[in-house]
N, C-alpha and C positions, 0 to 999 in steps of 0.2 A: 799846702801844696809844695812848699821849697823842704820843708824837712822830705817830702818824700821825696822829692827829685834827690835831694843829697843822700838819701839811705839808696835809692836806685844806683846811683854812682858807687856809691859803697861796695854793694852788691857785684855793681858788673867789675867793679876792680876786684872782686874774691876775698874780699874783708867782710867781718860782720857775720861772723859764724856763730858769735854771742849772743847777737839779736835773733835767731831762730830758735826759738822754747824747743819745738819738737826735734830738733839737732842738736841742741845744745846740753838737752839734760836727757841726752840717749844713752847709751853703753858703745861703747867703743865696736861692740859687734854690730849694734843696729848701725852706729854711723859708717860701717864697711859698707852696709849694704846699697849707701846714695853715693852719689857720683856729684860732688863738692861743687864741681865747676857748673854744673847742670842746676843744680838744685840754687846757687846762689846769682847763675843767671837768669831761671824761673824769679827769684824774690826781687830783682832787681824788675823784670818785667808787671808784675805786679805791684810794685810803688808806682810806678812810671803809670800803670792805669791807675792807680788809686790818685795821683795828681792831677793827673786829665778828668777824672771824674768831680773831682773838688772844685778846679778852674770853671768846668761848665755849670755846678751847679753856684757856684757865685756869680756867673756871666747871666744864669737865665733860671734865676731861683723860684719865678711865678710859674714857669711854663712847666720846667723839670720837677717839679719837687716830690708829686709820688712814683713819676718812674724813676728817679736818681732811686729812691729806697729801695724799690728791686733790683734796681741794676746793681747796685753797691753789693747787695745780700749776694746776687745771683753770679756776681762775678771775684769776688772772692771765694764764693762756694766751688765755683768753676776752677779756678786757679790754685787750691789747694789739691783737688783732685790733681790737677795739670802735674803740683807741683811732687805730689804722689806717686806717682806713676811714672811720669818721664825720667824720673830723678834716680830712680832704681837702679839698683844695679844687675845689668845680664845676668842671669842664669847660664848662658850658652846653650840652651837649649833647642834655639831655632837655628836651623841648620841655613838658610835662605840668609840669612842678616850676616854682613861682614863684622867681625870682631870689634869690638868699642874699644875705647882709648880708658 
């Protein structure tokens, strides 16, 4: 759980672009397309679950143990979507949304 909390710090500091496989061995084009800040505050919010989910399942390993396995599954599956999507970058195609940063 502390490696994660330290890679979460990592992340929200905007370090640790290395540790992302799918960003790291992209092309310079695809990496245009994410929005760095976004994408590395997604991965910082997901260690930060992936440590709370570690702590609880050492706190209450009788009671938790087959829903921690879906929850682990279902919430990183969640969270790569999350980190898919949010992380994109505009199109400008929606006229209603004010311009991103």
């Amino acid at each position: 759980a502390a490696v994660c909390v330290v890679l979460a710090i990592v992340f929200f500091c905007g370090k640790g672009g290395f540790l992302i496989m799918i960003y790291n061995t992209a092309p310079p084009e695809v990496k245009a397309k994410y929005r760095k800040r976004r994408l590395f505050r997604a991965m910082g919010i997901l260690m930060l679950a992936i440590a709370a989910m570690t702590v609880a399942l050492a706190l209450y390993f009788e009671q938790l143990q087959k829903l921690y396995t879906y929850g682990v599954v279902g919430a990183i599956l969640l969270c790569m979507f999350y980190v898919l999507g949010y992380c994109k970058e505009d199109d400008g195609t929606d006229e209603n949304r004010p311009p991103q940063e």
